[in-house]
C-alpha positions as CSV (number, residue, x, y, z in Angstrom):
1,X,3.0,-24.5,-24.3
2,X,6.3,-23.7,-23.7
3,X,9.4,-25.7,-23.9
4,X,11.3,-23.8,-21.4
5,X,8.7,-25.3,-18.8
6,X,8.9,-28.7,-20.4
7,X,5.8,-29.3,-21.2
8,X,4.3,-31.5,-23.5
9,X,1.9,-30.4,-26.2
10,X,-0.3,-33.7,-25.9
11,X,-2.8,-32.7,-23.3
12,X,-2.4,-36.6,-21.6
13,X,0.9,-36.1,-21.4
14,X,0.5,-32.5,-19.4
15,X,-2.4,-33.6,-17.0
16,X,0.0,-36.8,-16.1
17,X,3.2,-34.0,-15.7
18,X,1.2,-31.7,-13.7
19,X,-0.2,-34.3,-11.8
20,X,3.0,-35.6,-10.9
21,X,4.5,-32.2,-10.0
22,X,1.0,-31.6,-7.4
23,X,2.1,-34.9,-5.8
24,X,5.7,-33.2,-4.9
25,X,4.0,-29.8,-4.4
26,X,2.0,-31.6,-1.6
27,X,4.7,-33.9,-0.5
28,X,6.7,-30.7,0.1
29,X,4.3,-28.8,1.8
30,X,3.2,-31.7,4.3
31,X,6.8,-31.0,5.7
32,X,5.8,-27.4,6.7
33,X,3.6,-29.2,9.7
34,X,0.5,-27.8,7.8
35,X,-2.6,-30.3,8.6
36,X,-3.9,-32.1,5.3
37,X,-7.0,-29.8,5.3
38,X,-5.1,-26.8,5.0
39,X,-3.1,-27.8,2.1
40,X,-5.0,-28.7,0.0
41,X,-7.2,-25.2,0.9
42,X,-3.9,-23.5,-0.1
43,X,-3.6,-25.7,-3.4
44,X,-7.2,-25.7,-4.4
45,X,-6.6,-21.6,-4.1
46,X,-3.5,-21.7,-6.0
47,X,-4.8,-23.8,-9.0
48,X,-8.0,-21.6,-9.3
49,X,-6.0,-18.7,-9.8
50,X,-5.3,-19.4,-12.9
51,X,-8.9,-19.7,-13.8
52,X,-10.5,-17.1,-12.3
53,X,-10.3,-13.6,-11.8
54,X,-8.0,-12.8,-8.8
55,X,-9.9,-11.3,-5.9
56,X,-10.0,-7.8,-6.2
57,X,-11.4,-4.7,-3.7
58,X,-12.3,-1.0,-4.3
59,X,-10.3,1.4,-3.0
60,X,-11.5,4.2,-0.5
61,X,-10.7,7.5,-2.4
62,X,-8.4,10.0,-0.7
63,X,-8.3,13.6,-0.2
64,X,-5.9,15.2,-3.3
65,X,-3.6,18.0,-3.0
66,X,-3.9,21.7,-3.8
67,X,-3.3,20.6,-7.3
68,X,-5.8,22.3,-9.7
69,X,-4.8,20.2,-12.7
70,X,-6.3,16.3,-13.2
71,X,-5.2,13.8,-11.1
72,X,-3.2,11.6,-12.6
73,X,-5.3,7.9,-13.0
74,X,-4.5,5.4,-10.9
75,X,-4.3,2.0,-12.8
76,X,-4.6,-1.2,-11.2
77,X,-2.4,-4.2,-12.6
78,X,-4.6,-6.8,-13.4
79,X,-2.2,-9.5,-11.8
80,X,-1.5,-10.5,-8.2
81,X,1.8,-11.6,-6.7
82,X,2.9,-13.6,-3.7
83,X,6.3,-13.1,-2.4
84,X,8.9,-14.1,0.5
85,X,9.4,-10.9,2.9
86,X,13.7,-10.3,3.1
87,X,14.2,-7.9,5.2
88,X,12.0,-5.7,7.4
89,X,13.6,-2.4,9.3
90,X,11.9,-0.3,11.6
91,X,12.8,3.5,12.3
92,X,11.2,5.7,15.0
93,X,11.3,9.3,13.4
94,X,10.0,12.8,15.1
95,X,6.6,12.7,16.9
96,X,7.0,9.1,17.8
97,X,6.3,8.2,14.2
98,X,7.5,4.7,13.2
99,X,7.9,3.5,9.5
100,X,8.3,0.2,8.3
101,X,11.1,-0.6,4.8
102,X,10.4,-3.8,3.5
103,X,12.2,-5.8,1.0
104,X,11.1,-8.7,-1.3
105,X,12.0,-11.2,-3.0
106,X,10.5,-10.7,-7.0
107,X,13.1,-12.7,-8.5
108,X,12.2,-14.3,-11.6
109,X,8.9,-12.1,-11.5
110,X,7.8,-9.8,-14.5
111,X,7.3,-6.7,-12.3
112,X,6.7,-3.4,-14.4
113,X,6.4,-0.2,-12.4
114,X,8.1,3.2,-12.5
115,X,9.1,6.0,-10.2
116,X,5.9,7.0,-8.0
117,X,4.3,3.8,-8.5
118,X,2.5,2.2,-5.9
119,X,2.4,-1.2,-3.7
120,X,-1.1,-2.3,-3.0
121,X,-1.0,-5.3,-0.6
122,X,-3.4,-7.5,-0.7
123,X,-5.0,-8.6,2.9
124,X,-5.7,-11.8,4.1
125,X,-7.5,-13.3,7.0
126,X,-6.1,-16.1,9.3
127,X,-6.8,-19.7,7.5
128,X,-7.3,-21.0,11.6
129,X,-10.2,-18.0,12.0
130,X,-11.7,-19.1,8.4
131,X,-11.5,-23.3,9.4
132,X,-13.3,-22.2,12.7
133,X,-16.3,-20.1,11.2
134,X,-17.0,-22.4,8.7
135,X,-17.1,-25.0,11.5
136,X,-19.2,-23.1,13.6
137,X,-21.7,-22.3,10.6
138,X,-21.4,-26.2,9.8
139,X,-20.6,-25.3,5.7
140,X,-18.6,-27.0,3.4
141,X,-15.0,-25.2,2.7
142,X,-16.1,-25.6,-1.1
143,X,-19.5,-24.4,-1.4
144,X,-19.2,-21.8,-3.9
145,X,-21.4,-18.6,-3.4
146,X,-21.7,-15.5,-5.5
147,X,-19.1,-12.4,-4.8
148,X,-18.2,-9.3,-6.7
149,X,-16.2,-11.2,-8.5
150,X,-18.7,-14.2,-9.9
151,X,-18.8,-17.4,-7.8
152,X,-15.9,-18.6,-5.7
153,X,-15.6,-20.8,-3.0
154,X,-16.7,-19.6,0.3
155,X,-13.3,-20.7,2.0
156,X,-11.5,-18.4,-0.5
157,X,-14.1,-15.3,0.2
158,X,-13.9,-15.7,3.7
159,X,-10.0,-15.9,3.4
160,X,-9.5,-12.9,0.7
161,X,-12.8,-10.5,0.5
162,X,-14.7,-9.8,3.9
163,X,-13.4,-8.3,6.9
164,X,-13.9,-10.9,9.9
165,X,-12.4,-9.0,12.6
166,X,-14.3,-5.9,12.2
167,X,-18.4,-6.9,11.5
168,X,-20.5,-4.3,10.5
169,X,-23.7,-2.9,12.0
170,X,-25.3,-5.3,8.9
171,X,-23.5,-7.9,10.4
172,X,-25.8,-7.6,14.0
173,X,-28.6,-7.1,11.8
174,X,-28.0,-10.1,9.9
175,X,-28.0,-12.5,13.1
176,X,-30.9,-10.6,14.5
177,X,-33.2,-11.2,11.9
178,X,-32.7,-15.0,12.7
179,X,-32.5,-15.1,16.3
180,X,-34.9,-17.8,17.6
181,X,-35.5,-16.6,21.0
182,X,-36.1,-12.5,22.4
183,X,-33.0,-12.9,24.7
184,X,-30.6,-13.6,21.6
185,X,-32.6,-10.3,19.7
186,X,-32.3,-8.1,23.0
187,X,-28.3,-9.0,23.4
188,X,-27.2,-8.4,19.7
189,X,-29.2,-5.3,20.0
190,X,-26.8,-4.1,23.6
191,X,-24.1,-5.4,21.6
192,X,-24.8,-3.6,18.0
193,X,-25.3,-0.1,20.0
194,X,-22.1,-0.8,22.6
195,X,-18.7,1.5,21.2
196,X,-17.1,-1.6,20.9
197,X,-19.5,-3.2,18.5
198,X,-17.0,-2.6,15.2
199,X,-14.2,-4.7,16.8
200,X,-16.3,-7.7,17.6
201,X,-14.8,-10.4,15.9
202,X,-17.6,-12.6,13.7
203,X,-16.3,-16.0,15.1
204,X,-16.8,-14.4,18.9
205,X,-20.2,-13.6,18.0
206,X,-20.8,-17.2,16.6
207,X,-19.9,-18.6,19.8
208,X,-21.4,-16.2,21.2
209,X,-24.8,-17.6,19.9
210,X,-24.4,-20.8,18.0
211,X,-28.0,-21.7,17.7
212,X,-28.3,-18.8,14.6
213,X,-27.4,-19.6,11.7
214,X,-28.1,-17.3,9.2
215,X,-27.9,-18.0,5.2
216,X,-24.0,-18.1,4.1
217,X,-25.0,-15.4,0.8
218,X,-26.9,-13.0,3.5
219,X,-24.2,-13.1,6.2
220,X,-21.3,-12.6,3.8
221,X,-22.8,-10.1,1.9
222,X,-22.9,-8.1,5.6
223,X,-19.4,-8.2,5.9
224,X,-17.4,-5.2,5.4
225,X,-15.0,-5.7,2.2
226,X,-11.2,-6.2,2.6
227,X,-9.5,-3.3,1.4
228,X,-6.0,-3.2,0.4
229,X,-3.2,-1.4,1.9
230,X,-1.4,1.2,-0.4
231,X,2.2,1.7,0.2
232,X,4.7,3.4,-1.9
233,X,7.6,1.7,-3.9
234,X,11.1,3.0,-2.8
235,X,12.9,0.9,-5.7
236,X,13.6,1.1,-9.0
237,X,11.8,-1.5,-11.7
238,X,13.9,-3.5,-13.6
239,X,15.2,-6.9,-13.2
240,X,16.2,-6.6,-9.9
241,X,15.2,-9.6,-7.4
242,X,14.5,-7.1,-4.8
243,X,11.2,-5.0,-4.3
244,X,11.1,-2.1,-1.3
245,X,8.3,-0.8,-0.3
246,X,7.7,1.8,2.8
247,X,4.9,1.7,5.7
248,X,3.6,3.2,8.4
249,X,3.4,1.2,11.4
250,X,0.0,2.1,13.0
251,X,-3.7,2.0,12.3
252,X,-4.8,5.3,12.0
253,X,-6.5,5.8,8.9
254,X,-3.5,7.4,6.8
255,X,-1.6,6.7,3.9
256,X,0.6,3.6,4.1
257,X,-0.7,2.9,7.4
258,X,-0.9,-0.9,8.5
259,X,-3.0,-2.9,11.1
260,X,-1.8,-5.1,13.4
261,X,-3.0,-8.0,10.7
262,X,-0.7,-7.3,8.1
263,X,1.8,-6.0,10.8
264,X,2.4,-9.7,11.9
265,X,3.4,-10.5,8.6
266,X,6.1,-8.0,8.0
267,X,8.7,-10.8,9.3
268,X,11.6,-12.7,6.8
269,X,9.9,-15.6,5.8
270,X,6.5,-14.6,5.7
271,X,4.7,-14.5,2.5
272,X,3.0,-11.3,0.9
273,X,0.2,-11.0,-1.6
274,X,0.1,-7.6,-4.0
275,X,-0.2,-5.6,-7.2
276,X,1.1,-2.7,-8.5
277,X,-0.6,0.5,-8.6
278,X,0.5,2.7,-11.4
279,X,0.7,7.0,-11.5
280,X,1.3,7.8,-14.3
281,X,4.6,8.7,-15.9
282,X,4.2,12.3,-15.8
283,X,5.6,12.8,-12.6
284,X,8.4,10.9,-13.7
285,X,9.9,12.9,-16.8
286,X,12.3,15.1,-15.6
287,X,14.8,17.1,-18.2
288,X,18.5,15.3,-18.2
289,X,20.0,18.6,-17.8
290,X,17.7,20.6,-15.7
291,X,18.0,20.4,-11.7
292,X,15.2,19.3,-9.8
293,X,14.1,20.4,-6.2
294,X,12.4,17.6,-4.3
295,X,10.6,17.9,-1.0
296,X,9.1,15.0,1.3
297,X,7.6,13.9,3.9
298,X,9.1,10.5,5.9
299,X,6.3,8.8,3.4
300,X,7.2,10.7,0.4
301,X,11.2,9.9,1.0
302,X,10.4,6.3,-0.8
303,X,8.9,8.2,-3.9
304,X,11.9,10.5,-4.1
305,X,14.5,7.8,-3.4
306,X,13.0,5.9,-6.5
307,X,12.9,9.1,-8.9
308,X,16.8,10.1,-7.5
309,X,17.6,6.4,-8.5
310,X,16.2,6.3,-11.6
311,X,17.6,10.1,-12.5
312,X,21.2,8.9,-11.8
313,X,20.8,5.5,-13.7
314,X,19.6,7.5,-16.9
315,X,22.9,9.7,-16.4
316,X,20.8,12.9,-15.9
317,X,23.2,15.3,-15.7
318,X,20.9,18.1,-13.6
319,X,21.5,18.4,-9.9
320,X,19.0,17.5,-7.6
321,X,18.5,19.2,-4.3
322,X,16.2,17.5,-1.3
323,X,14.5,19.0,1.3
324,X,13.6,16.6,4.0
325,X,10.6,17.2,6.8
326,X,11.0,14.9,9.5
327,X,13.3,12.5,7.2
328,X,16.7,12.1,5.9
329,X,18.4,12.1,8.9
330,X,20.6,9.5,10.5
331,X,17.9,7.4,11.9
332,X,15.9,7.9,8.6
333,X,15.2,4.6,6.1
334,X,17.1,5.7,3.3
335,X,20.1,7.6,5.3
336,X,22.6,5.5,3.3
337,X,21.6,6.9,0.1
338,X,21.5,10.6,1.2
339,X,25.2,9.9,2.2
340,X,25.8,8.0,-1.1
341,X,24.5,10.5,-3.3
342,X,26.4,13.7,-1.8
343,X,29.9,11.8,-2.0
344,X,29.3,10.5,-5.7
345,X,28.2,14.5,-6.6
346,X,24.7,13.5,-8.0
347,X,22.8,15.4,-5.2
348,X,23.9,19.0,-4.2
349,X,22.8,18.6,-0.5
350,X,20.0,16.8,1.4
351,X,18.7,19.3,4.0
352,X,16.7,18.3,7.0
353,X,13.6,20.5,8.4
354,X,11.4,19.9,11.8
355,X,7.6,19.3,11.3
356,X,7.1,21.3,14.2
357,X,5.0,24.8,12.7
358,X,7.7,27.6,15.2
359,X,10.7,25.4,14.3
360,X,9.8,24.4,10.7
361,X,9.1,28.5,9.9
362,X,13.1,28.9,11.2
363,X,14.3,26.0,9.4
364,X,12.8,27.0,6.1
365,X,14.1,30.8,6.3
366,X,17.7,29.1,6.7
367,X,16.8,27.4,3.0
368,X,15.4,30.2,0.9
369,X,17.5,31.2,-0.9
370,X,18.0,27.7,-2.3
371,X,14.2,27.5,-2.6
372,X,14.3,30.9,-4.1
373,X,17.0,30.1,-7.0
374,X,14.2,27.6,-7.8
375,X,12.1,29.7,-9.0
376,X,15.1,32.3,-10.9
377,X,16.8,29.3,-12.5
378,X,13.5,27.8,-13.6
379,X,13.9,24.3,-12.4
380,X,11.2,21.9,-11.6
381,X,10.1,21.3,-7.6
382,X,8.6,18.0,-7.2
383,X,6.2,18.0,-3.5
384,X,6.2,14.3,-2.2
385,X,4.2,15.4,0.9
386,X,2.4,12.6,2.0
387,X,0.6,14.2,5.2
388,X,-1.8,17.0,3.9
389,X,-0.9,19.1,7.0
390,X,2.7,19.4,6.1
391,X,2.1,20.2,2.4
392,X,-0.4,23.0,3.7
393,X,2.7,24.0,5.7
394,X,5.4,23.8,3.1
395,X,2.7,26.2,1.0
396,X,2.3,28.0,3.4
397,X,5.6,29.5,3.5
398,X,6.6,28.8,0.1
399,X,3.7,31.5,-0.5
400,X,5.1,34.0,2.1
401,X,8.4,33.6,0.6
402,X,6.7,34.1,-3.1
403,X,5.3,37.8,-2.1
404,X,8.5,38.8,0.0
405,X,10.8,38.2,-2.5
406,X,8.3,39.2,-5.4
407,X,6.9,42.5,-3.9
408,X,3.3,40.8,-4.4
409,X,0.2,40.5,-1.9
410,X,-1.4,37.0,-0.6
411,X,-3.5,36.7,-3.4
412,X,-1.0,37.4,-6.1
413,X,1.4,34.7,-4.8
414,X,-1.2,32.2,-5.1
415,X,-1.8,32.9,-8.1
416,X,1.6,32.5,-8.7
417,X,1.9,29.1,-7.7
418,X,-0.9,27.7,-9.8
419,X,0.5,29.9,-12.5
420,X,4.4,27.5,-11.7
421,X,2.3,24.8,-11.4
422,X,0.4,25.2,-15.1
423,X,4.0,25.7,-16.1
424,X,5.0,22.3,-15.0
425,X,7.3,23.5,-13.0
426,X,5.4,22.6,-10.1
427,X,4.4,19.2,-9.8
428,X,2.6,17.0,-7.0
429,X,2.9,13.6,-6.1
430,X,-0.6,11.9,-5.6
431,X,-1.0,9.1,-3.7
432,X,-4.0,6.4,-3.8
């Protein structure tokens, strides 16, 4: 073991150390007003994750680009974090969008990701909602019952793996199937078929009818998995002790969108669990000398601030050039840095465009000739389009402006882009 901890290499001597150091650990967290039961819930968790695998959850696969070429893999990291939230912003931007930038504290953690990388946090039900279901079902916080991920307490599933706000149509299915009477069957079958059924909380349908009881393994395994929420990184790795990260503040199924769950925990103080999601390091290697044209989305501005960073703090001499939809501006996240990065001379310009289709098609005729000497000058345009309608719309006119300039019909200018795209020249940002 290491010395640097101070710990002993006679295994006695450890268990009495560590022992002594849960006694403070729990001393210390009695202070927080957390009832006994909870605690040691929290510390029971804590010491089992370092014995068993951290609780993991398949992601939902989303729609890629117009990219003809592979995907780049997405690689989970096999290790979870927790940190304290720092800062949380919020900024309203065009169409009543609002996103979220959120710092962390990682200091002291051994955090390896790159430019494009992602955030995956990890969700978590509310320990109160967990305490109350396994009241209601009249189970032991520790019985341990089998999960994707081998056997694990049920307090820990219940807490980490299953949605318990949202039960499934297997959920009502579950319960019916031990009902004990034809009025319980008949009212979780108007329930199951009402619109609302998704949003039905499992403890409000416990209450509802607390005469069934169904097996823990059958009801769990009815549950809808907890998924995590992928947003993207907007800082650069290293040994810095802060750890940004952009989000969408609604629940709309799109990328970097969060619920109202993990909304209420986007507050200094509050603690976040996560791991990083890697994208390759394609995306990343730019030529030191050769300029590079980046467009985004509000999403997409995190991916660009982090490759901008990382450009200038290699010394890349190439110019780089940003185009903006719906972002950059003044009330923008990363305003600041637009404004730092034209006065140091390591940006040429940051322009901003409208997403609206009429005022976007105006906007981008007032750049083209910029977008234009991309294409003469051979540098490399990097799309962070985060919202598949506005990369169909950038296309959309980067094609028109392909054939005008180019003499060349619809079909020809597509095949021109693929053809820039082969080259490298080209290159999307996939997210997820």
């Amino acid at each position: 073991m290491s010395g640097k901890l101070g710990l002993a290499d006679n295994s006695a001597e450890s268990i009495a150390i560590g022992q002594e150091i849960g006694r403070k650990a729990f001393a210390d967290l009695a202070r927080s007003g957390q009832s006994e039961e909870e605690i040691r819930s929290w510390l029971f968790g804590f010491l089992a994750g370092f014995v068993e695998p951290s609780a993991r959850a398949e992601l939902e696969c989303v729609e890629r680009g117009p990219s003809t070429n592979a995907s780049p893999t997405t690689a989970a990291s096999e290790v979870a974090f927790t940190a304290r939230v720092l800062d949380s912003q919020t900024f309203m931007l065009q169409g009543q969008r609002e996103l979220c930038a959120l710092a962390l504290n990682v200091e002291g953690m051994e955090l390896r990701y790159q430019p494009g990388d992602e955030l995956a946090l990890l969700p978590s039900n509310s320990p109160e909602t967990v305490r109350e279901i396994l009241r209601a079902l009249r189970i032991n916080p520790q019985t341990r019952i089998q999960s994707k991920n081998g056997l694990a307490p049920i307090w820990q599933v219940l807490l980490e793996r299953v949605q318990l706000e949202q039960v499934s149509a297997a959920t009502f299915a579950v319960l019916a199937r031990f009902a004990s009477t034809r009025d319980e069957t008949d009212s979780l079958a108007a329930l199951a078929a009402a619109k609302e059924s998704r949003h039905r909380p499992l403890l409000t349908l416990l209450r509802r009818f607390p005469r069934i009881r169904p097996p823990i393994d059958d009801l769990v395994a009815s549950l809808n998995p907890m998924l995590p929420t992928l947003v993207p990184i907007a800082s650069v790795g290293g040994n810095s002790p802060r750890l940004e990260v952009l989000a969408r503040k609604d629940s709309n199924p799109s990328y970097g969108s969060i619920d109202a769950n993990l909304l209420a925990r986007f507050k200094p103080g509050e603690w976040l669990t996560f791991n990083i999601r890697t994208q390759g390091a394609l995306q990343s290697r730019f030529e030191p000398l050769n300029p590079v044209l980046f467009v985004c989305d509000g999403m997409g501005a995190a991916i660009v601030r982090t490759h901008v960073a990382q450009r200038n703090l290699d010394s890349h001499r190439g110019r780089n050039w940003i185009l903006g939809i719906d972002c950059w501006s003044s009330t923008a996240p990363f305003a600041d840095d637009a404004t730092a990065w034209r006065e140091s001379g390591h940006c040429r310009a940051v322009d901003c465009v409208p997403s609206d289709p009429v005022l976007f098609e105006n906007a981008f005729r007032a750049v083209e000739e910029t977008l234009w000497r991309w294409i003469v000058d051979k540098s490399v345009m990097f799309l962070a389009l985060t919202e598949l309608e506005l990369q169909q719309l950038f296309l959309t006119q980067l094609r028109r402006l392909i054939a005008t300039r180019g003499h060349l019909d619809d079909t020809s200018a597509k095949e021109r882009l693929l053809a820039l795209e082969a080259e490298g020249r080209l290159v999307y940002w996939h997210h997820g």
